[in-house]
Structure formats: structure tokens, C-alpha cells
C-alpha positions in Angstrom: 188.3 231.1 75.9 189.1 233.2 72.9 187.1 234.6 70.6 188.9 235.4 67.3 186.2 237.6 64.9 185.2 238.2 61.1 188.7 236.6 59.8 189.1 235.0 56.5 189.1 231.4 57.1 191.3 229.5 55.3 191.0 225.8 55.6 193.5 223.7 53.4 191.8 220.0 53.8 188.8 221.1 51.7 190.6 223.4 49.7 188.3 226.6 50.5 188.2 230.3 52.2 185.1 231.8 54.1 184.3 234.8 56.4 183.6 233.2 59.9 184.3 233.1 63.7 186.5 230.9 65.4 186.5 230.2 69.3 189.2 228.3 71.4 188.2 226.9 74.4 189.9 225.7 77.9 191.5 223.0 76.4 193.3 224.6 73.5 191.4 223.0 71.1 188.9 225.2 68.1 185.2 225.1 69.8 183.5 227.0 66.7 184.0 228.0 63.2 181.1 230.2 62.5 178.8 232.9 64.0 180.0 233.4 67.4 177.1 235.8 68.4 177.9 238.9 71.1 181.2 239.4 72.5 180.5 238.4 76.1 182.3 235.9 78.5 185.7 235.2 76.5 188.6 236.1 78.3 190.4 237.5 74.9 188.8 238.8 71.8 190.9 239.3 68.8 189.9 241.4 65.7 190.9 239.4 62.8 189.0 241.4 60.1 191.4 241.6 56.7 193.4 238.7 58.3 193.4 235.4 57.4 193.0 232.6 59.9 194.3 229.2 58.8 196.0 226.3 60.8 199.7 227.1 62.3 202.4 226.2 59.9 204.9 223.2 60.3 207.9 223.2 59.9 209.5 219.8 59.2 213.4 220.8 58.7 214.9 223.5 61.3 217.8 223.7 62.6 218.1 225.3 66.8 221.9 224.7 67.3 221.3 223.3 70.8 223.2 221.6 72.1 227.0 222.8 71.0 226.2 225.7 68.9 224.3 228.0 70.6 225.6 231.1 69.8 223.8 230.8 66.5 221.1 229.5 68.0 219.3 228.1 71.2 215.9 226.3 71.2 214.7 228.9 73.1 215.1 231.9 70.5 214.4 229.2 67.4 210.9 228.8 68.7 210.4 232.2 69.4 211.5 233.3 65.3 209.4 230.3 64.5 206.4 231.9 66.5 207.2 235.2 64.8 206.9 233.7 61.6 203.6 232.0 62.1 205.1 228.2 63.1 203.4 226.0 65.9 204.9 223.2 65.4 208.9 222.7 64.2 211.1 219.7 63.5 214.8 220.0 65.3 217.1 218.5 62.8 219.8 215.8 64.6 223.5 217.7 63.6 224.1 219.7 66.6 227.1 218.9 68.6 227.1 215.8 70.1 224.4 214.8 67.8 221.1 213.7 68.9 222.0 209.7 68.6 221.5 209.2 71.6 218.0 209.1 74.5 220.2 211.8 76.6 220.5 214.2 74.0 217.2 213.7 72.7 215.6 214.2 75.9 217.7 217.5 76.4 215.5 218.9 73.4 212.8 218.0 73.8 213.0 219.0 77.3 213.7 222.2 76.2 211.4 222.2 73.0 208.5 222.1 76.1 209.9 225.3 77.8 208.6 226.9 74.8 205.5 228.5 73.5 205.4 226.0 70.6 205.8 222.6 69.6 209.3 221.3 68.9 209.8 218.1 68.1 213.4 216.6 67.3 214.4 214.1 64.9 217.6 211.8 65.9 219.9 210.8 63.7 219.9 207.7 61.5 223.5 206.6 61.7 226.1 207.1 64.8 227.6 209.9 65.1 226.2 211.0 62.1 229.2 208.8 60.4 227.1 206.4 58.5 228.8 203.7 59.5 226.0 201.8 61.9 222.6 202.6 63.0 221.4 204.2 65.9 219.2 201.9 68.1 216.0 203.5 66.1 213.5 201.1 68.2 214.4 202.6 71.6 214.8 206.4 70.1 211.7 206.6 68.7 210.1 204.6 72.0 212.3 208.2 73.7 210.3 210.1 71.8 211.8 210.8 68.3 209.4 212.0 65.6 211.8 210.5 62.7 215.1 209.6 61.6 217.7 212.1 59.4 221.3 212.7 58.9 220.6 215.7 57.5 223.7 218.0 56.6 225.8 214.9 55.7 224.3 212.3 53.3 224.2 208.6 53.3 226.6 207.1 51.0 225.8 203.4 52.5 223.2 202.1 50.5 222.4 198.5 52.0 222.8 201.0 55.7 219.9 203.0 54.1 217.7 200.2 53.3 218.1 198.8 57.3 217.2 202.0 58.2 214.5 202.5 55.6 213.0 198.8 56.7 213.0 199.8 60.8 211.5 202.9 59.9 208.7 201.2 58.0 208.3 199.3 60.6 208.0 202.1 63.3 205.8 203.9 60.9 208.0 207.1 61.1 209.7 208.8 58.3 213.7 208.9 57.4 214.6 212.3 55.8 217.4 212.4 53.6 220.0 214.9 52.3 220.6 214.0 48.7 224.3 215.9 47.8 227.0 212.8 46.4 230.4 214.4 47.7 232.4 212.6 45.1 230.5 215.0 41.9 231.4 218.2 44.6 234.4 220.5 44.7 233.7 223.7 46.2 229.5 222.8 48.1 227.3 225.4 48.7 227.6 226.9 44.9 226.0 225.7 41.5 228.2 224.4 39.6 227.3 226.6 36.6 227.9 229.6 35.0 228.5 232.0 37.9 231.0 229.5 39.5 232.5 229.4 36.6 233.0 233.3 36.3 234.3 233.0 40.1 236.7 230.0 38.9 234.9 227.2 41.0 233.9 224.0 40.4 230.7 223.9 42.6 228.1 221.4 43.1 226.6 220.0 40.1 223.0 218.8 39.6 223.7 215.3 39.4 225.1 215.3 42.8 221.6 215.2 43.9 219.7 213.8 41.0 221.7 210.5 41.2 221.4 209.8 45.1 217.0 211.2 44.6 217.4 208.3 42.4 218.4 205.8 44.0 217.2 206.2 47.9 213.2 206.9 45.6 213.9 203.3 44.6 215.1 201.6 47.7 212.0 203.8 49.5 209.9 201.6 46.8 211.2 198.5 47.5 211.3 199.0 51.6 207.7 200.3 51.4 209.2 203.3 54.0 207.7 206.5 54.4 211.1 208.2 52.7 211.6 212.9 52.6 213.5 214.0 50.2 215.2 217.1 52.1 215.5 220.9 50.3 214.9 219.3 46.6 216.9 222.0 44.4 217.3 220.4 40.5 214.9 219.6 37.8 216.3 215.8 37.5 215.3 215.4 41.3 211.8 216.5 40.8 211.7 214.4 37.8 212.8 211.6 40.0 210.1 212.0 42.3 207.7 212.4 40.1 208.3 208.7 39.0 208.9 207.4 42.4 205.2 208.6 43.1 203.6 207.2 39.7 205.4 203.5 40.8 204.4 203.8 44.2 207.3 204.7 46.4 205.6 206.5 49.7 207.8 209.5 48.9 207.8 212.7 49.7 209.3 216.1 48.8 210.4 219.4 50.4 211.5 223.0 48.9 212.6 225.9 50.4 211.5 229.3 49.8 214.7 229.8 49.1 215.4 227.6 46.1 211.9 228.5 45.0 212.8 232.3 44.7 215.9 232.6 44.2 218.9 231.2 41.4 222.7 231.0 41.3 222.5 234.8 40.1 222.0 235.6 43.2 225.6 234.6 44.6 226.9 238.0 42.7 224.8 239.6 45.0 224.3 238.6 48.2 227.9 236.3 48.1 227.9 234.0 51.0 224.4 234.9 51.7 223.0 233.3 49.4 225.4 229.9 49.8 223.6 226.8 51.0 223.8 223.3 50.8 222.3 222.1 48.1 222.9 225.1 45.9 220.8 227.4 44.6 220.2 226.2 40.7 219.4 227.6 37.3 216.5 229.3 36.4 215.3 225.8 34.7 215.6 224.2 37.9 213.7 226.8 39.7 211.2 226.4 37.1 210.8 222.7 37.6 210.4 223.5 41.3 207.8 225.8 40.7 205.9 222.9 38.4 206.7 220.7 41.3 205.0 222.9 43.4 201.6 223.4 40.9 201.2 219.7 40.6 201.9 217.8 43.7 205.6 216.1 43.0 207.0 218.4 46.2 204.5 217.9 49.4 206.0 220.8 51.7 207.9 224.0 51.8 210.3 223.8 54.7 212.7 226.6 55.6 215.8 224.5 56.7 216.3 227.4 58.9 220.0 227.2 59.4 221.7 230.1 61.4 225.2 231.1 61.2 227.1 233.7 63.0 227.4 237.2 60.9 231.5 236.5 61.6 231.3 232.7 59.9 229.1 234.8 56.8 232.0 237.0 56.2 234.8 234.6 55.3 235.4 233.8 51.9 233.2 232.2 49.5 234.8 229.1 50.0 235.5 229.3 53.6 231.8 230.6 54.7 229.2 227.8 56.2 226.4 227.0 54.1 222.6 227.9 55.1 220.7 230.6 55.7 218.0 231.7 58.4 214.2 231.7 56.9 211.4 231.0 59.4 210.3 234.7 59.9 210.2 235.3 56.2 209.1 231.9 54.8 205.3 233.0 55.0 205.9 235.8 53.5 208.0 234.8 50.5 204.9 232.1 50.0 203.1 234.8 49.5 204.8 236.8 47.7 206.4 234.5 45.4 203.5 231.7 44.7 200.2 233.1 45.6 200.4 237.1 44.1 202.4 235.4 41.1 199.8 232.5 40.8 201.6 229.2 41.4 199.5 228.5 44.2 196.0 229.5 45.6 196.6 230.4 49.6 194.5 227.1 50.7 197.3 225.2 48.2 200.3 227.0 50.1 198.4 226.4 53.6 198.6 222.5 52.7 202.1 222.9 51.9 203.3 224.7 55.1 200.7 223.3 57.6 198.4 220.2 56.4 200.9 218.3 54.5 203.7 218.3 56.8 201.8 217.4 59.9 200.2 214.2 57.7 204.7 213.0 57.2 204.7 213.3 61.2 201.1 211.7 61.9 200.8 215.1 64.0 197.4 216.1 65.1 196.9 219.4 63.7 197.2 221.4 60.1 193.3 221.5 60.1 190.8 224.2 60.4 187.7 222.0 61.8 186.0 222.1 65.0 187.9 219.3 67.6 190.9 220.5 66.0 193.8 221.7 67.9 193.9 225.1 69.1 197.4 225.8 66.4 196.5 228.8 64.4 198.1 231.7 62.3 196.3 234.9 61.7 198.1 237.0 59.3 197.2 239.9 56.8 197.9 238.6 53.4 198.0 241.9 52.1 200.3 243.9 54.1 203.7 244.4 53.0 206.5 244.7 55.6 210.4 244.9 55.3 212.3 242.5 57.6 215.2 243.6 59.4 214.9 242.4 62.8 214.7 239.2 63.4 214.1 237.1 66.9 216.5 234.4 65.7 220.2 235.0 66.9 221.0 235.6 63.8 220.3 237.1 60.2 222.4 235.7 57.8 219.7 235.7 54.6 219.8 237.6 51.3 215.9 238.3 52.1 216.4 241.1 55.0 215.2 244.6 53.6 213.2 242.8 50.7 209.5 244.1 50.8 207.4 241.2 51.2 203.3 240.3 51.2 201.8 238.5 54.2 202.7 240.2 57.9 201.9 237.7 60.6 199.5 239.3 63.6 199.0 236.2 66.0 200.0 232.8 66.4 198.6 230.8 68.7 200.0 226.8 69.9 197.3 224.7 72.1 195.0 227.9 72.7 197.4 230.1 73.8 198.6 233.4 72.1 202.6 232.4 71.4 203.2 235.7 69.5 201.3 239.0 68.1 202.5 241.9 67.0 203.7 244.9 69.0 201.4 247.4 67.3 198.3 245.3 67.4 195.1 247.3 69.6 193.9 244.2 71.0 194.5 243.5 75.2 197.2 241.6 75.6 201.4 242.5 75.5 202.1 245.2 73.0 205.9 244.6 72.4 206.0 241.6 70.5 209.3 240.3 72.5 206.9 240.8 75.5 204.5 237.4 74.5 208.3 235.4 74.7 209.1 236.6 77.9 212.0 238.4 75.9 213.5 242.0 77.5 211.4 244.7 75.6 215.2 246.4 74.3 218.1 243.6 73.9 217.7 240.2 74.1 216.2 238.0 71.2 216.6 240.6 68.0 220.0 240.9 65.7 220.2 244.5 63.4 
């Protein structure tokens, strides 16, 4: 059992923050929240005074590499970052190479996903070879263990293909996550097309490219009755589109990145390819709108889209580079940094984003701070400002290494079990924080 003492509870069902114990017992699942009495017969006690304690985060939109790419990532060092960056629970995205369209390939990751300390969970694609041509047998993929459908990184042009898959997904209760980016309005991806493309002489990737296919796939969602994600909403017009798909019904949902919630087209001049993903980053007016999103309840989730790339892909041109960048170790942070100290959320509201709300899209069992509850928690100093430049990821292709950010994670824990704490903590237990992976204390597991 493991005692965890005088942290700041933070519990985002009920919306509230107290001072109190919690204790985890043999099964991995939260005994107590409250006065856990003297310290004797637990087998750990952590000190979790100035730290908050609140449910492990969820991320529903990751992307591990495995299998095909794995010298930007394996599944084995994309749970470890997520560990590192308070995640118990992740969402394997299908485009890896073959795609996951298949039980073999599925099985392979979530085989792998269980050699970890967390939970990863992998989505298969919705169409064949990612093609969008035919459906995958969805029936027999989500019987093999898939936790939803998404051809995310490619979008679904096919719209009577989307409402099949929309109509077997309603009827498997399982959600199909979609990445809203109409190549016909696109020149150059991965840039707004706006006023800094236009200084660069691009034509980028305009607004509408997104707002019009939100649109439509928020009205077949209505009219299928499917549990429907829009993926890394970036424009105003998209959030607007939500926001009516909600008010008529549609069981939609929304997800923003830290990312496009910080950050704006300005920063291309910057950070260049660093700061190149797909969908763009936007105008300060979209970012705004994301923000309001945020404050009233249109977008459900902040998910990182973690997307790794090697630092020798990052340093082609502009145009040439791969979109994405990395963000599961600084995600947290940048929550709380950006939203909470600049008041567009309270920390229970960002907890429901990053934990609560995205286990209710996957009908997971966890993202509460109750006693029965699962044994998933992050303890982190909301307070404490650290400056990331190592990472456990493979790689470190984000504009956000050497910011100074809020909100240094101390401990997670996944089913009762400590999955990562930091190497300088004083509590028993490994004191180099690659030692809790199994990692080698000098090499393996960090970029610089």
C-alpha cells in the first residue's frame, strides 16, 4: 500500500481542491481520501505537501511511431515521456507504417502498450490503408481490442464513407476522430495561410480548409447520432462550428493542443519548422476563440498530438520539413502556465480537460479522484518553474524547450504503481528518474 500525505487534492468531477490524504491499496485502486492517521504499515510513503494530487492525465491523440518509424519513436520511450509528463493513460494514433488496419498490427501495440508502466491504448484506422477508399472491418477491430476509429494525419474526403463509419461506430459505442484539413484549399500544409506566409511567399493552409470539413462531418455526426472528435481544432470558424453542433445536438466533441492554444503563426519567424504542424498554427483571433472555447465548454480536451520527428527531418526547408511537434512532457506545464496563472481556467477546469473529459470519449474507468477509483494519479507542484531541455521522448523537435514553465511533475503513478518521480525527490524509491523506466542512468531514453 501507499500512503501519499498532506497533498492538495484536486478532484475535477465536483469541481473542488482540499488538503487531504490519499492511500492505494493492493489492487491499485485509491483506498482513502482523507486523514490517513500515523505512518505505519504502508510499504511507500510519499510527501506530497505543496503538490497537487489529481487523477492521471489522458491523452486521447499521441503519436508512438511503432511500428515503421521508430527512430522517432517506439512505444516503449512514448510511454515513458508520457509518464514524465504526468500521463497514465495515452491513445496510439493509427498512421504508423503499415497502419494499424489490421488485428495483427493492432495486437503488436497493444502488446507492447502492456510492457509499459502506463496505459496505451491504440486506435485503428477507419479506412484501408488509411486511403479512404473502404472501411476497415470495424466490428472485428474493436472486438481485437480498439478503443476507436481515426485516420488521423490524412482526412476523409468521402463523405457517404464517413457516415458508414460514423453509423458502425454508433453502433459499437466508440468514437471516430477526425482530422479536419480539405487538401484542395492547401498549397504549402503545415503554415497559416496569412500574413507571415505571405512575407515567406507561401500560400499555406487557410482557415476554411478546416472550418468547411468541421462543418460538415458536425452535421453528418448529428444525423448518425455517433460519438464524433474533432482532432487539434485550430480556427475560430471551427469552434464556431462546434459550438452549433452542440446547441442542435450532435454528440460532438473537441480537442486543442497546448500548442495552438499558446502559440500563433508569429511564431514561424522564430522557431521555423518548429513550430510547423498540421493544422497550422492560426491568428491571434483564432487563438482567442480557442481560448473562449476553452472558458465555456465548446472544446472538451487538450490533447498534445505528440508527434515526433527526427532533428535531421526538422532541418530541411520550410517546405520540405514534416509537420508536428513533440508535447507530452511539457503539456502540463504549458496548462499551467498559459490557462490557469493567466486565468482561462481554474486547475480543477484544466484537470477535466486533461484527465476527466477524455477518459468519459473512451468510456475509460478512471479521471476521478474518489475512493474505488483507479489507482492513476499525478502529483505535481503547480508552483515550481522548471526549464525543459531533456526530454525521454526520442526526440525534441518543439519551439517550447528552454521556455520556463509552471507546474513540475513529482510522481505519476498507473494501477498503484509509481511509473515515474523525479530524480531529486527524498522519498525511498529510484533517485534517477530514467531509473523508475528501467532506462540506463547516462544514455538511453533522453535527446539534448
Amino acid at each position: 500500500m501507499i500512503l501519499i500525505r498532506g497533498g492538495r487534492i484536486v478532484d475535477p468531477e465536483r469541481k473542488t481542491e482540499y488538503g487531504a490524504d490519499v492511500v492505494l491499496d493492493h489492487n491499485g485502486r485509491i483506498a482513502l481520501i482523507g486523514d490517513a492517521g500515523d505512518r505505519q504499515g504502508y510499504e511507500r510513503v510519499i510527501d506530497a505537501a505543496g503538490c497537487v494530487v489529481a487523477p492521471g492525465l489522458v491523452d486521447v491523440h499521441v503519436h508512438f511511431r511503432d511500428p515503421g518509424l521508430t527512430y522517432k519513436e517506439d512505444i516503449g520511450t512514448g510511454a515513458a515521456a508520457a509518464a514524465a509528463g504526468g500521463f497514465t493513460t495515452v491513445v496510439c494514433m493509427a498512421n504508423t507504417k503499415p497502419p494499424v488496419d489490421n488485428e495483427e498490427t493492432l495486437r503488436h501495440v497493444i502488446e507492447e502498450g502492456r510492457k509499459t508502466g502506463i496505459h496505451v491504448l491504440a486506435a485503428s484506422a477507419v479506412s484501408v490503408g488509411m486511403r479512404g477508399e473502404s472501411l476497415v472491418d470495424m466490428k472485428a477491430l474493436r472486438a481485437a481490442g480498439a478503443a476507436g476509429f481515426t485516420d488521423d494525419g490524412i482526412p476523409l474526403m468521402n463523405g457517404e464513407l464517413l457516415r458508414q463509419a460514423m453509423e458502425q461506430a454508433a453502433e459499437l459505442d466508440v468514437p471516430v476522430s477526425l482530422h479536419e484539413e480539405d487538401p484542395a484549399f492547401i498549397k504549402n500544409n503545415g503554415i497559416n495561410h496569412g500574413a507571415v506566409s505571405d512575407e515567406l511567399g507561401l500560400y499555406g493552409s487557410p482557415a476554411v480548409a478546416e472550418e468547411s470539413l468541421v462543418a460538415r462531418d458536425c452535421m453528418i455526426a448529428l444525423r448518425t447520432g455517433a460519438k464524433v472528435n474533432i482532432q487539434h481544432i485550430s480556427s475560430q470558424g471551427g469552434v464556431e462550428a462546434v459550438r452549433l453542433a452542440k446547441k442542435m445536438g450532435a454528440r460532438v466533441t473537441a480537442e486543442v493542443t497546448p500548442h495552438h492554444v499558446t502559440l500563433t503563426e508569429e511564431a514561424v519567424r522564430e522557431y521555423g519548422t518548429l513550430a510547423k504542424m498540421n493544422p497550422p498554427l492560426r491568428t491571434e483571433r483564432d487563438r482567442q476563440a480557442l481560448l473562449l472555447g476553452l472558458k465555456d465548454g465548446t472544446i472538451d480536451m487538450i490533447a498534445t498530438d505528440h508527434a515526433p520527428h527526427s532533428r535531421e527531418e526538422k532541418a530541411r526547408p520550410l517546405t520540405e520539413a514534416p509537420s508536428g511537434i513533440t508535447g507530452l512532457e511539457t503539456s502540463l506545464a504549458l496548462g499551467i502556465t498559459e490557462l490557469v496563472e493567466k486565468g482561462v481556467l481554474t486547475l480543477p477546469q484544466l484537470m477535466e480537460k486533461m484527465s476527466l473529459n477524455p477518459a468519459r470519449l473512451y468510456g475509460l474507468d478512471c479521471g476521478r479522484m474518489e475512493e474505488g477509483a483507479p489507482g492513476d494519479l499525478v502529483i505535481f507542484d503547480p508552483d515550481e518553474e522548471f526549464v525543459p531541455e531533456k526530454f525521454y521522448s526520442k526526440s525534441d523537435n518543439t519551439p517550447f524547450k528552454g521556455w520556463r514553465l509552471k507546474g513540475r511533475v513529482h510522481y505519476t503513478i498507473c494501477a498503484g504503481k509509481v511509473a515515474y518521480e523525479r530524480a531529486d525527490r527524498a522519498d525511498s524509491g529510484p533517485k534517477d528518474e530514467r531509473a523508475a523506466h528501467g532506462a540506463p542512468a547516462e544514455t538511453e531514453g533522453f535527446t539534448d
